[in-house]
C-alpha positions as CSV (number, residue, x, y, z in Angstrom):
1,X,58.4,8.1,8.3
2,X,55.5,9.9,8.4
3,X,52.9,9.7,11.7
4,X,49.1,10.4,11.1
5,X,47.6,11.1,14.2
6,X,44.4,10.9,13.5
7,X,44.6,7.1,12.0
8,X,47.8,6.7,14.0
9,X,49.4,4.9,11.2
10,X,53.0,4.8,9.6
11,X,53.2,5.6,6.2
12,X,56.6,4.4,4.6
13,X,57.3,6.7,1.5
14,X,58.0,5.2,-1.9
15,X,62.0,4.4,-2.2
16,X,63.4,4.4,-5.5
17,X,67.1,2.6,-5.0
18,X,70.1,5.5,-6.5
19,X,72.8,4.8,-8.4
20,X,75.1,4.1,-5.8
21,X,72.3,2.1,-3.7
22,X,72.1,-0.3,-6.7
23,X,76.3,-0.3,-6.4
24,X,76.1,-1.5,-3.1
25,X,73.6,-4.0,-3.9
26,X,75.5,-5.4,-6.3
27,X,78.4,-5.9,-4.2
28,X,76.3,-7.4,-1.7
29,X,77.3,-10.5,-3.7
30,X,80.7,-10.2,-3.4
31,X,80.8,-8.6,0.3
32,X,77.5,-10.2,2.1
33,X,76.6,-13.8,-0.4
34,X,80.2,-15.1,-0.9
35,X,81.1,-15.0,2.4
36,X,77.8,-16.0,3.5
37,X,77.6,-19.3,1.1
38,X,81.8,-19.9,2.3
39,X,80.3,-19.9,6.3
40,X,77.1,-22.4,5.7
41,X,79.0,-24.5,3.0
42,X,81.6,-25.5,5.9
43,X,78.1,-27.1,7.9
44,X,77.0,-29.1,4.4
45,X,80.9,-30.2,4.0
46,X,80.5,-31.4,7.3
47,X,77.4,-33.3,6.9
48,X,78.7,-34.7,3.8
49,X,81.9,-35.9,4.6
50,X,81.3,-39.3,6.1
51,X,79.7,-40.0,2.4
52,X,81.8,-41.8,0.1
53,X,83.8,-39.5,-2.1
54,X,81.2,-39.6,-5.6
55,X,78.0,-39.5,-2.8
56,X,79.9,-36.3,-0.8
57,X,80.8,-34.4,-4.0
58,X,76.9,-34.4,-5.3
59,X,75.4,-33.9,-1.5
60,X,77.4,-30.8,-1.3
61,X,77.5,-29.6,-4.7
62,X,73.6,-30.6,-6.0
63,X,71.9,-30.7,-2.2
64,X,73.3,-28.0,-0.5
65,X,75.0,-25.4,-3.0
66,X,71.6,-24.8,-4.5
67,X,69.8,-24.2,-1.1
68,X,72.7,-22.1,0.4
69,X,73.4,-19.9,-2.8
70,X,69.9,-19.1,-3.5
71,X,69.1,-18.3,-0.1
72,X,72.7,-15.9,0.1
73,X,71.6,-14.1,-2.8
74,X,68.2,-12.6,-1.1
75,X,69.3,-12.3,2.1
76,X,70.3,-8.8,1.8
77,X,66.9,-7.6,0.1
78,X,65.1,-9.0,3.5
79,X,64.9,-5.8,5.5
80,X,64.3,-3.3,2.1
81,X,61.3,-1.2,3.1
82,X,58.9,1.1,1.3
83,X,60.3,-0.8,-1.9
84,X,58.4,-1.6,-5.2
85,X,58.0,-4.8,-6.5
86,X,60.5,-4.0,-10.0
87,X,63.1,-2.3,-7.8
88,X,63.2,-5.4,-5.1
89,X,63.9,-7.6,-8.5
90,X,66.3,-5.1,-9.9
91,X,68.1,-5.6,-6.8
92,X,68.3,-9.1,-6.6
93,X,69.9,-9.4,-10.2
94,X,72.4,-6.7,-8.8
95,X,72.8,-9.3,-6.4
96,X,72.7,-12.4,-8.7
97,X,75.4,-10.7,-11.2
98,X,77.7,-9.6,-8.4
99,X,77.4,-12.9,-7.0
100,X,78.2,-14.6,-10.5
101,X,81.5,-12.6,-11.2
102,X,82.8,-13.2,-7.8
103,X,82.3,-17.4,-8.6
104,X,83.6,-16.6,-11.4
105,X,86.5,-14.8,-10.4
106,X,87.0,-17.9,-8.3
107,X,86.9,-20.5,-10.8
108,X,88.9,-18.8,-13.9
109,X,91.7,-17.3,-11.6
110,X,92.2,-20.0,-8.9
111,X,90.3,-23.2,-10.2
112,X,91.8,-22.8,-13.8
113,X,88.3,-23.2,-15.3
114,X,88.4,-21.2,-18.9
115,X,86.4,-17.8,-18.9
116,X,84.3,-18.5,-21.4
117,X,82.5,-21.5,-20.0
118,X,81.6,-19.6,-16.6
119,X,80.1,-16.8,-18.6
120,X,76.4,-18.1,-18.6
121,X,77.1,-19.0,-14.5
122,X,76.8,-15.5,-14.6
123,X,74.1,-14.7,-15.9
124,X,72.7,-18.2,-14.2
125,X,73.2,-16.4,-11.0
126,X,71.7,-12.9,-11.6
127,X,68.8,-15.0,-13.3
128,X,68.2,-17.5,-10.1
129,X,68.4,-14.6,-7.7
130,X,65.6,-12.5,-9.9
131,X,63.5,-15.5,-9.2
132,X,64.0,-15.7,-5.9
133,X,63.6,-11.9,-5.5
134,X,60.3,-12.1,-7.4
135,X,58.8,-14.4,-4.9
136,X,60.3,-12.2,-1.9
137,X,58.1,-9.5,-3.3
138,X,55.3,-11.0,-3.6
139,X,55.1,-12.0,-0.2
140,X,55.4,-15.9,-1.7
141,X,59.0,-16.1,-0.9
142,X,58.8,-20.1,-0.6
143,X,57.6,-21.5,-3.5
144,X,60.3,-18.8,-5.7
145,X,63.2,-19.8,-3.9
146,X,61.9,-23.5,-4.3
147,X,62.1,-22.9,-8.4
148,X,64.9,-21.3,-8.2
149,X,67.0,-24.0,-5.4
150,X,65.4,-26.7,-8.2
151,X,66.4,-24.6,-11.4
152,X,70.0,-24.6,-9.3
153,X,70.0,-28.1,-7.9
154,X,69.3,-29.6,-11.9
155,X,71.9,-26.9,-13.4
156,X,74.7,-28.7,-10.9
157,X,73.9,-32.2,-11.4
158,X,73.6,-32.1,-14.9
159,X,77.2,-30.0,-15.1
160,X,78.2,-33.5,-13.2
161,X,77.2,-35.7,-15.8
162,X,80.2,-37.9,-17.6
163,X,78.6,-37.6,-20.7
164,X,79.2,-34.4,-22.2
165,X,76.7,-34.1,-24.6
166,X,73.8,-35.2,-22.4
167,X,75.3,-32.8,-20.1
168,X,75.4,-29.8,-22.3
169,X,72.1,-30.4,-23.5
170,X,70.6,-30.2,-20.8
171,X,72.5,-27.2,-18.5
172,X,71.4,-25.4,-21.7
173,X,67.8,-25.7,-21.4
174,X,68.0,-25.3,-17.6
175,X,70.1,-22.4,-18.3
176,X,67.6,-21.2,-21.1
177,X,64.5,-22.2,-18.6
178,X,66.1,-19.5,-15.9
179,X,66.4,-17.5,-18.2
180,X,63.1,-16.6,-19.6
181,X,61.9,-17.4,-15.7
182,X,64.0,-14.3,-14.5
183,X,62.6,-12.2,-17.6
184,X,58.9,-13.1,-17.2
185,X,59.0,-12.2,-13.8
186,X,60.8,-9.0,-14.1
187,X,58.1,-8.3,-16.7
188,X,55.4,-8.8,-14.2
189,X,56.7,-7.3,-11.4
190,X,55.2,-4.2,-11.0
191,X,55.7,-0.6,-9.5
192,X,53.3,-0.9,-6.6
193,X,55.1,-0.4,-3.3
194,X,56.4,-3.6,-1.2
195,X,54.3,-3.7,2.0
């Protein structure tokens, strides 16, 4: 950092994240989300215990999971400084995708659940996190994670559903919805520094 004496100001310099700073981002998900999301989920089992079964499964799965994950998968962009707006979003899909391949890592090699069907939770969770990311840069973090928590929240409670074509239906337009979310707001993010 830089000191001007005679404004007696701090001037940040621009950062531009190397290759290895976006490999350590990315395994942010794994090493600083996962864990994170295992710690705050045992408080929301908690709460949702005395629920009957049906009731505890969707208050932990469509309540909490959605406001826990989404918040996991920014928390490490929170003290990034001198920053622009693209590379804060590049950083949170790093974050996103190494979140998604640690879930599912989890659900294909210990839940059974077949690879294929966890592919777009992937790309869900990169997606969600660019959103969230966006906001974080645009000094609106709120209302982003908000879309995101609800993009999350609908994505589990349809994936819920007995009915499975109701229930494919619509996880595929949320899925599609996140989607084009993460992508227009990558697209607007811009180069100017993070302040």
């Amino acid at each position: 950092m830089l000191f001007l004496e005679t404004e007696r100001k701090c001037v940040i310099p621009i950062h531009k994240p190397k290759v290895y700073e976006k490999i350590f981002f990315f395994m942010s998900g794994f090493m600083v989300s996962i864990p994170f999301t295992f710690f705050f989920s045992q408080f929301s089992d908690f709460l949702c215990i005395t629920l009957p079964v049906l009731l505890a499964q969707v208050c932990s799965i469509v309540i909490f999971a959605p406001l826990i994950e989404e918040f996991a998968k920014v928390f490490p962009l929170f003290y990034r400084h001198g920053e622009t707006e693209r590379s804060i979003v590049t950083l949170g899909i790093l974050i996103g995708l190494g979140f998604g391949i640690a879930e599912l890592i989890l659900f294909v090699f210990v839940l059974g659940v077949p690879f294929v069907v966890r592919i777009p939770g992937v790309i869900f969770h990169a997606s969600s996190a660019a959103i969230a990311s966006y906001g974080l840069a645009k000094k609106r973090f709120i209302p982003y994670y908000l879309i995101a928590v609800l993009l999350h929240l609908a994505n589990n409670f349809f994936a819920l559903l007995v009915d499975p074509f109701l229930a494919v239906t619509a996880v595929l337009f949320i899925l599609l919805v996140t989607y084009y979310l993460a992508w227009r707001y990558y697209q607007r993010s811009s180069e100017e520094v993070v302040v």
